[in-house]
N, C-alpha and C positions, 0 to 999 in steps of 0.2 A: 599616778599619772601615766607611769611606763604601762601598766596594764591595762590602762583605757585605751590609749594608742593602739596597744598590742591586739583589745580585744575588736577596734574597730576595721584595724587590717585584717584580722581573722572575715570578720564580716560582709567585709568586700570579697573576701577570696569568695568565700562561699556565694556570696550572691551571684558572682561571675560566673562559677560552677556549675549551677541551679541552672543559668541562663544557658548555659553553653550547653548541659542536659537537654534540655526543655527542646533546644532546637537541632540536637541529634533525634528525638524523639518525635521531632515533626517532621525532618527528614526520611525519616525511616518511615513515618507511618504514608506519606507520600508516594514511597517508594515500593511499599506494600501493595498500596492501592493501586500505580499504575498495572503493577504486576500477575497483581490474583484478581482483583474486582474486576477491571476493564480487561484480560486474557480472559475470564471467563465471561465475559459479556460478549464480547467478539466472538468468542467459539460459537456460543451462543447463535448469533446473527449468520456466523459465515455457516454453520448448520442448517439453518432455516433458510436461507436465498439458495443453498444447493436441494434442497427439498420443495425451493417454488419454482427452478426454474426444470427440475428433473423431468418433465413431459413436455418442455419445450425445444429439446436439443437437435440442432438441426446439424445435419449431416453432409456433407460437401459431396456433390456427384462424385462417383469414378470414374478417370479418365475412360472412354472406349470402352464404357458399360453397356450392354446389349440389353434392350428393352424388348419385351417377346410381345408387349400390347399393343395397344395403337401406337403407333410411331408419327412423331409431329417432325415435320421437316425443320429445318431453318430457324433452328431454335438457341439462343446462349443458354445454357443448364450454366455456367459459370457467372453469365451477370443476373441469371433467376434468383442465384444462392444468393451472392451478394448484395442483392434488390433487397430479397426475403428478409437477410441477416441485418440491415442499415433500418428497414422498418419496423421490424416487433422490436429491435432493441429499442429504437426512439419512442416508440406509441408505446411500449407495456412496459412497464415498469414490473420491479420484483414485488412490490409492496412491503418489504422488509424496511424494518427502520433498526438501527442503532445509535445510541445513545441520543435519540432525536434527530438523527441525521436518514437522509434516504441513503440505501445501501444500493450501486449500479451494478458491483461485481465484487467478485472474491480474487483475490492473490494467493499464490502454495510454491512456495520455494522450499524443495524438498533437500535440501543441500544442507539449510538453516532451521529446519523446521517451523518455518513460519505456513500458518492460513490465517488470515484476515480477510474482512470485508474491505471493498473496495466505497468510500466517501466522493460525492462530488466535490469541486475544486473550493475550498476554504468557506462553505458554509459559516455563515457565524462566524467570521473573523477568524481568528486562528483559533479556535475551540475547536474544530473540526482537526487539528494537528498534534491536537495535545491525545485525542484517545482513539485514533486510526491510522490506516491510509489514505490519503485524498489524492486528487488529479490535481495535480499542479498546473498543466498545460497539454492540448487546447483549452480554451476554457467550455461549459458545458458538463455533460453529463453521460456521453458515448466512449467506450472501452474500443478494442478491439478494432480500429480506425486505420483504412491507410496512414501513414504519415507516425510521426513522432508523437506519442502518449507518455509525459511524463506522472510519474510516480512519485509524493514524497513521502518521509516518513521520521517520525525521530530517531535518535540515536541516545536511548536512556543509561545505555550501558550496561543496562540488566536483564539482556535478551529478550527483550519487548521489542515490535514493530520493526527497525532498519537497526536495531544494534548488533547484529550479526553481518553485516553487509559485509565488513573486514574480510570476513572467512569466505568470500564466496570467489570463486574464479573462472575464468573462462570456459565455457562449455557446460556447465552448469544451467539446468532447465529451470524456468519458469512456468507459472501455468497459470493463466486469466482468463475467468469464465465472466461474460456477460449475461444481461437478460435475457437475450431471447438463448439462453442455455449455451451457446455455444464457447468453448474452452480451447484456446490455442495455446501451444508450445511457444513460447522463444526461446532460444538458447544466448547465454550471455556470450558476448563476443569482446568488449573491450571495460576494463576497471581504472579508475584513476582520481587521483585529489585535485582542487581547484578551488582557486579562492572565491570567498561568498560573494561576491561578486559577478562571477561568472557566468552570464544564462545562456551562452552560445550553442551547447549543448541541445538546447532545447527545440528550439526551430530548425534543426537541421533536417538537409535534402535524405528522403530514405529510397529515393528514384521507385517511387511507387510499390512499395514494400510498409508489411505494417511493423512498426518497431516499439519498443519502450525504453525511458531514463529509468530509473533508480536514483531519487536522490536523498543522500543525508547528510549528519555533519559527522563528522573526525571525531575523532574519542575525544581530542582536543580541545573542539567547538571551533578553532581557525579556521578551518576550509571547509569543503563539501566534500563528497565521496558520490561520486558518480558511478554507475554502471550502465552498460548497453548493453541491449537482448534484441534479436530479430527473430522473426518467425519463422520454423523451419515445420 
């Protein structure tokens, strides 16, 4: 009788063991997959949108750049650029897809060795969150915007997507290229945690400056991890 007892506690131990296996085992393989399937799918994409937008890069006048051709009077060269840059990026698309998502732009923070493509804002529920970056806010589909462009991204822990944000710090360059090619600097200016809750961040005043959020969560998962970047 003692050895039946004994051998049916043996049984449970082990079954619990198997199970607890089993779900290291699918953790891990989870983990794999965020890591090398979808990093190399992204390289992938964020490849291929900087090789369809490469003959589209538009180039911002020189201030007090002397034209030797015809000369047009009374003319803004600064709201032509900006004309030019608000329509090819709305009307042309890169044509690039990842993971079924359309691709608007790429992110490169060279600081954390991140390049990813850039997702519009939560495609597909949050499936678009789990294998990129997406526009969190405005809503839409344009980078590169006067005003506040929030950024989200997860935080895997396993240096995918925003799990390096920890390490980043002030002065620290970004670099977001849209469709019609064009790739601006922001320099990060302000880091800081806040609880999930918090969207204030987001609509805020940039007094007619283009800026971006950074947002992810905490090693934690308790709060956010926010960063700012403006455009220099």
């Amino acid at each position: 009788m003692f050895n039946s007892k004994y051998s049916k506690t043996l049984t449970v131990i082990l079954i619990i063991v198997i199970i607890i296996i089993i779900g290291l085992l699918i953790f891990w393989g989870i983990d794999v997959y965020r890591k090398y399937y979808i990093e190399e799918a992204a390289g992938d994409a964020y490849g291929e949108f900087q090789n369809s937008v490469a003959n589209k890069v538009i180039t911002k006048p020189v201030e007090n750049e002397v034209v030797l051709n015809d000369v047009v009077p009374d003319v803004d060269e600064n709201a032509i650029y900006q004309n030019t840059t608000n329509n090819e990026q709305s009307s042309s698309g890169s044509g690039v897809t990842y993971m079924g998502f359309d691709v608007i732009g790429t992110i490169e923070i060279p600081a954390t060795d991140v390049k990813y493509p850039i997702i519009p804002e939560y495609q597909n529920g949050l499936k678009a969150l789990n294998v990129g970056i997406v526009v969190l806010y405005p809503a839409g589909d344009k980078i590169n915007q006067v005003g506040n462009t929030v950024l989200a991204g997860h935080n895997y822990k396993n240096g995918t997507f925003f799990s390096n944000n920890k390490k980043l710090q002030k002065g620290d360059k970004i670099y977001i290229t849209d469709t019609s090619g064009e790739r601006v600097t922001y320099e990060i200016t302000k880091k800081y945690e806040t609880s999930t809750s918090d969207s204030s961040y987001m609509n805020r005043d940039t007094n007619g400056k283009r800026e971006i959020s950074l947002t992810t969560c905490t090693d934690d998962t308790k709060n956010r991890l926010i960063i700012w970047a403006e455009e220099v």
